[in-house]
N, C-alpha and C positions, 0 to 999 in steps of 0.2 A: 504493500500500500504506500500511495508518496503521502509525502509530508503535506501536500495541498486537501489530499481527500479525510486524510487521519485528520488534518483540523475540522475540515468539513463536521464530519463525525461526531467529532468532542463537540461541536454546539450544534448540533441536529437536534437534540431532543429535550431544547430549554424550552420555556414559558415562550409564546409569540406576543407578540404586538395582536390586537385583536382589533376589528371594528367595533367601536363606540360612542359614534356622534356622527352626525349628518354635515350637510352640506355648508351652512351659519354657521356652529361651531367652528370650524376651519375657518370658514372666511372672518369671523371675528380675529381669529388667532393670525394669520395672517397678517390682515390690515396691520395688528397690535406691532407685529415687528417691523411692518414697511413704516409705520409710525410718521404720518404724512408732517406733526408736529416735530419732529426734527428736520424733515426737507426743509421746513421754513423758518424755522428759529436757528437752527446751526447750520445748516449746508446753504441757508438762504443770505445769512450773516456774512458769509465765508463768501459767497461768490459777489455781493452789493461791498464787501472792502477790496477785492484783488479786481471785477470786472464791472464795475459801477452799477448805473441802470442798465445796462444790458441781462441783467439776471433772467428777466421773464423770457429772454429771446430763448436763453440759453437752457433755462426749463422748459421749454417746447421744442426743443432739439432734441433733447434726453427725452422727454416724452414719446416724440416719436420713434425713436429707438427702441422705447419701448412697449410700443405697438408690435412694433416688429417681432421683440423678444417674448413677450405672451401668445404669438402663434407660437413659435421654438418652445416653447415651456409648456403650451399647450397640450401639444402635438407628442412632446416627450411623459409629461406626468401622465398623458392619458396610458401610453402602452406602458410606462413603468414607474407603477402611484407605489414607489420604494420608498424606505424613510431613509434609504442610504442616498436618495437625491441625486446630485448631480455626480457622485463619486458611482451611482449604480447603473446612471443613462450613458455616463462616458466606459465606464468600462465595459457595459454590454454592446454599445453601438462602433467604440473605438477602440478596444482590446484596454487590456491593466493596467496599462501602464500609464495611460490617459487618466484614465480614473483616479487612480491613486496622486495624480500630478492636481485633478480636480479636486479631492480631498483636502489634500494638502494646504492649498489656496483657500479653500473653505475653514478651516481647522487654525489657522494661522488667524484668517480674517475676526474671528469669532475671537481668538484670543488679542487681538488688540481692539479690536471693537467696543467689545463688552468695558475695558476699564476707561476708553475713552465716553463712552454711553454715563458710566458713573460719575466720572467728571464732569461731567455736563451737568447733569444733574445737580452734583456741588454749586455749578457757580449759578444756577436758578435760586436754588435754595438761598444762597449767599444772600441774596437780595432782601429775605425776611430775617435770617438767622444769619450775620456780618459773620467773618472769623472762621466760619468752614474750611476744616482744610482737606484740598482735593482726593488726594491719595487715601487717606484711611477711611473718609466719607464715601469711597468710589468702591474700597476692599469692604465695606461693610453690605453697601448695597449689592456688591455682586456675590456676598455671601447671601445674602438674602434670595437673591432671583435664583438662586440655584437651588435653596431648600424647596423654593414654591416651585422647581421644575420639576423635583419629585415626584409632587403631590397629582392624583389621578389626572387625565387630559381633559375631563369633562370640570373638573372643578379650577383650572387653569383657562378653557371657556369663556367660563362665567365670569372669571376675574380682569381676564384682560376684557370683556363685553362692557361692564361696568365702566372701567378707566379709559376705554376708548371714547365712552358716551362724551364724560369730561374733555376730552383731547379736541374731537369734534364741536363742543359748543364752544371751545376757546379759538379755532380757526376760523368759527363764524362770526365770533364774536369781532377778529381782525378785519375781515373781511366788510362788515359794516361798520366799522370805523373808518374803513377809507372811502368806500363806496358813497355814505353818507358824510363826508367833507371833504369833496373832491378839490381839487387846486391846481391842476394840470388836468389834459385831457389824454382820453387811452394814447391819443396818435403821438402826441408830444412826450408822454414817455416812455412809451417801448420805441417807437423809430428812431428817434433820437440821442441812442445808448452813450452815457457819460461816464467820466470816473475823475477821481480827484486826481489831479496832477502832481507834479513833484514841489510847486509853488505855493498848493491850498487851492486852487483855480481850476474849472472845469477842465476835461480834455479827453477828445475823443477816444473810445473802448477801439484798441489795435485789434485786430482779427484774431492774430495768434493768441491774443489773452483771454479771450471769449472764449476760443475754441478748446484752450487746455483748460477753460473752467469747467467746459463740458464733461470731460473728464469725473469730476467731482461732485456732479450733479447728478449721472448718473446712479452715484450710492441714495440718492433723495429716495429715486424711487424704486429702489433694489428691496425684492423682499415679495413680491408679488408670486414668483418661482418657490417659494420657501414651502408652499401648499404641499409641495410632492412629499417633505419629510411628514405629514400625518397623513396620507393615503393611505397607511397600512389602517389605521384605525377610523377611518371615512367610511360608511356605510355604502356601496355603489361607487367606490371610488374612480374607476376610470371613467365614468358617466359625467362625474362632478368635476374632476379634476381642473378640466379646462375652464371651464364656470368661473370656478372660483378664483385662478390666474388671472381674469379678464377685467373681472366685477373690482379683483383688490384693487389693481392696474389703476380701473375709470377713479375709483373713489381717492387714489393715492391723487392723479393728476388735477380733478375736480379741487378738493382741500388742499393742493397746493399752488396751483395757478390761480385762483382769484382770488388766494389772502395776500399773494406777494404783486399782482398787479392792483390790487386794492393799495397795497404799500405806497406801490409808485405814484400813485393819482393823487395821494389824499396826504404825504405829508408836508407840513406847515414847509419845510426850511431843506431844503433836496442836500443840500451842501452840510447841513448840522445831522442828516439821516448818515450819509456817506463815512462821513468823521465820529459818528459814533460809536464805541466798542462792540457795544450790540444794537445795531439799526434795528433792528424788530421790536428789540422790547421800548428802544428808545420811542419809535412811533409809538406805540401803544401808550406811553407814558405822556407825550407830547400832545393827542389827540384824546384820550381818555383819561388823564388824569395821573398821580404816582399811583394814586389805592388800587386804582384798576391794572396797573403795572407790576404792582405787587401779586396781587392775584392772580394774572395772567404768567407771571412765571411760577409759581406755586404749580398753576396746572400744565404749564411745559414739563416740568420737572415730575411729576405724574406720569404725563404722557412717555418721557422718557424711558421712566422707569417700569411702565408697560412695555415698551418697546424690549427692555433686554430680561424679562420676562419670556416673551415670544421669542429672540433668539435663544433664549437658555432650553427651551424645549427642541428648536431646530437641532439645536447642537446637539443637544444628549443624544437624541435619536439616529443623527450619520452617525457618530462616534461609536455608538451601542451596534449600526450593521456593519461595518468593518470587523466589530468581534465576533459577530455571527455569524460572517464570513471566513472565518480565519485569517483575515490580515495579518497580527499578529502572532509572534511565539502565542503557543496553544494555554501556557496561564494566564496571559495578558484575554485573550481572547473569552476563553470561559470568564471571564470577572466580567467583561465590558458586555458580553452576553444576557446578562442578568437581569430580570425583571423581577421589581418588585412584588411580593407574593399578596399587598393588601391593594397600593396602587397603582399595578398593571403600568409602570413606567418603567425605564432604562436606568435605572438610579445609579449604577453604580459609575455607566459612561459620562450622565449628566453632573455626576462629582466631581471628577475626572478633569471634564472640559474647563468647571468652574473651579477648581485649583488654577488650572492653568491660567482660568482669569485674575484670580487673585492675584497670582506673582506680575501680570501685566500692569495692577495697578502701582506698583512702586518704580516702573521704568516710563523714563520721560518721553511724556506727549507725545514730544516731535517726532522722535524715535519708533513709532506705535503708528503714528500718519502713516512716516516712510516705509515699516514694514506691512500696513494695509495695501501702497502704492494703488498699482491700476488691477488687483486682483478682478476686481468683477467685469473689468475688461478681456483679463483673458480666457477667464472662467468663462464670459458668456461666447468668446468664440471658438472655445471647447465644443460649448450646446450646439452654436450652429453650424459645424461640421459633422456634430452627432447625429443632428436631422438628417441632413445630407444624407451620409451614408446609411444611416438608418432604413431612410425610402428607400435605396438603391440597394441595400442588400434584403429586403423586407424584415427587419430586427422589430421595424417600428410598425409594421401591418396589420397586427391583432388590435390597434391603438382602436378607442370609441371617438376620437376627435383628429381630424386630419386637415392643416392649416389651409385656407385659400390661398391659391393663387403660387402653390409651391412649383418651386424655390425662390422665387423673388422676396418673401420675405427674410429669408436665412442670409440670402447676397446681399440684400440690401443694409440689413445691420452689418455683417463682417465691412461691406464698403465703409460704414458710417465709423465700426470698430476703426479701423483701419487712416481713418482720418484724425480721432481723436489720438492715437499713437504719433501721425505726423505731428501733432500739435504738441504732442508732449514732448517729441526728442528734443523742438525747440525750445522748450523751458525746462531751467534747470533741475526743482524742487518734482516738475512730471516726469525726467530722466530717473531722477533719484527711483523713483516710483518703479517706473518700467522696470530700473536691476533689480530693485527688493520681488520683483515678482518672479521674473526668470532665474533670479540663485532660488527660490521656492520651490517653480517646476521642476528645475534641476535637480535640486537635491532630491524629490521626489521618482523621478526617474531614475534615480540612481539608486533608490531603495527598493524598488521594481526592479531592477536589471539585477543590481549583486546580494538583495535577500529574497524578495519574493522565487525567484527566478531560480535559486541555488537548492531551496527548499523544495523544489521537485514541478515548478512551470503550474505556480498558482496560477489559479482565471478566477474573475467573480462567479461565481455558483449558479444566482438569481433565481433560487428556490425560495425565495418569499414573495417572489413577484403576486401581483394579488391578482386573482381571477372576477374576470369577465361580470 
């Protein structure tokens, strides 16, 4: 017997992942980690200091990309609702070694993510309770999101349903704040894209700086695809799958694009938004009041902490199929195997992951940006190669959702991919990006080729795939 199938074996006859919640469920869960409130308080922050008013442009470029990438996500969760995700569509559609380079990317991302998620958090919080400090406030909270990863999938639901409701009434709440005290018009400020100069002084958004913002924007509305890790426990799951991809998609773009062109129309002083540390909350306070800027991050900070809530479950769940798989030496694998026997969760991969978060929260920021770099760029042109060959070899054939219009929308993102790379080489901080992501594949392939490989030509298995 090889070492591939003997692993196989030792977690063949654990506890599965079962079906136990419908179609809501998931898409609550979902949404909870696309968490449209950080597209516009942090990544909306981030692109209105580095590419001015062009931010809205630059959110509807990422948008349509990811039009594109919800048929690819579609089209994949349908014929494989794994919870090992995108580590289970690339190695069944593109051999191991893919996969594992997809893991990889995924697994990293999640561990700098999450302590930057708690820092975030910190500095909303700041705003009520002064003196927060980042790091231990960021390892507390990401101790926290992991015990409630634990906890059954239907009572994590319900919790992020709840927190979502909040998140939503505070993007609506932005959203008529500008809408209702307009002071420019749509045309004057999306066509007109500015950004502050080296002087204090207006000056036109350069192309290259828009386009590598794209880049960053991206992560806004990343999280729509995360649906496939609770397929196994989606009732009808390849039925649903695509549904739910599309719906998180409309509501992620929807709460993000008319709170941040609400921004642009309606604030008092365009030049005091731009030079503010936080332009979101700064509007909010400018327009609505301090109290009501107080409260409004209270409920970012909420919404935040919903969000890495929802990743803490993505996570445990790839981490928990790679042990089911055998990825690992066969004790790592039986432990990450492991379901708990009261709430039918991956407890022991979901600990795992969130250690790994923990020690992220004591390594600096910048360091954590630079090691996320352009992951979900290469990740997503992983996907749409997967489709590709997928149709071509029929991997992808038994799928209940098959994209229109294929392949133009797989070509059309890799183009789109493919531009936002050009725009990164040009900028220094997107280079940085691009290596942090290729030593990742790298080393990832290299752990395919001289361990998986040596242990007797492991393959993904894909005996949980879930039926019809």
């Amino acid at each position: 017997m090889t070492a591939a199938a003997h692993n196989a074996t030792d977690t063949a006859d654990f506890p599965r992942l079962r079906p136990s919640m419908h179609g809501l469920g998931a898409l609550l869960i979902t949404i909870s980690g696309l968490s449209p409130s950080i597209g516009v308080f942090i990544v909306g922050n981030d692109v209105l200091h580095s590419a001015g008013t062009s931010v809205f442009l630059c959110f509807v470029a990422a948008a349509v990309l990811g039009l594109f990438m919800a048929a690819v996500y579609g089209e994949l969760a349908s014929a494989f609702p794994d919870t090992g995700g995108e580590y289970t569509i690339m190695s069944t559609a593109l051999g191991p070694p893919w996969g594992v380079a997809g893991l990889a990317i995924c697994m990293v991302g999640y561990a700098a993510s999450q302590p930057l998620s708690g820092q975030g958090v910190a500095s909303y919080l700041a705003v009520v309770w002064p003196g927060l400090q980042p790091a231990p406030t960021a390892a507390v909270l990401v101790t926290l999101v992991t015990l409630v990863g634990v906890l059954n999938i239907r009572i994590n639901a319900l919790v992020t349903g709840v927190f979502l409701g909040v998140e939503f009434l505070a993007l609506v709440v932005v959203g008529a704040l500008g809408f209702l005290h307009p002071h420019r018009s749509i045309a004057t400020a999306v066509l007109n894209p500015v950004v502050l100069g080296a002087h204090g002084g207006f000056a036109p958004v350069a192309l290259a700086v828009a386009g590598s913002s794209v880049a960053g924007v991206i992560y806004a509305f990343n999280g729509y695809g995360s649906a496939v890790y609770l397929g196994e426990e989606i009732h009808e799951a390849p039925k649903r799958m695509a549904a739910v991809v599309f719906i998180s998609l409309g509501v992620a773009v929807v709460l993000e694009l008319l709170p941040l062109l609400a921004v642009l129309i309606g604030a008092p002083d365009l030049h005091a938004l731009l030079a503010a540390p936080a332009p979101i909350s700064h509007f909010v306070a400018a327009v609505g009041g301090p109290v009501l800027g107080r409260v409004m991050s209270l409920g970012v900070a909420l919404a935040i902490f919903n969000a890495m809530i929802a990743v803490a479950l993505s996570a445990g769940r790839q981490l928990y199929s790679t042990g089911r798989d055998g990825l690992w030496p066969a004790p790592i694998s039986r432990a990450l195997a492991q379901i708990h026997p009261r709430f039918e969760s991956p407890w022991i991969a979901t600990l795992v992951i969130g250690a790994a978060d923990l020690l992220g929260c004591f390594i600096d920021p910048k360091l954590l940006v630079l090691i996320l770099g352009n992951g979900n760029v290469a990740l997503y042109a992983g996907l749409c190669l997967a489709v590709l060959m997928g149709r071509k070899s029929g991997a992808t054939g038994h799928g209940h959702y098959k994209m229109p219009l294929h392949p133009w929308p797989s070509i059309l993102a890799l183009l789109f991919l493919a531009g936002v790379v050009w725009f990164d080489l040009h900028d220094v901080s997107g280079a940085e990006g691009l290596a942090a992501t290729v030593v990742t594949v790298v080393a990832a392939m290299l752990y395919s080729q001289f361990v998986l490989k040596k242990r007797g030509d492991w393959v993904y298995s894909a005996k949980s795939k879930v039926a019809g």
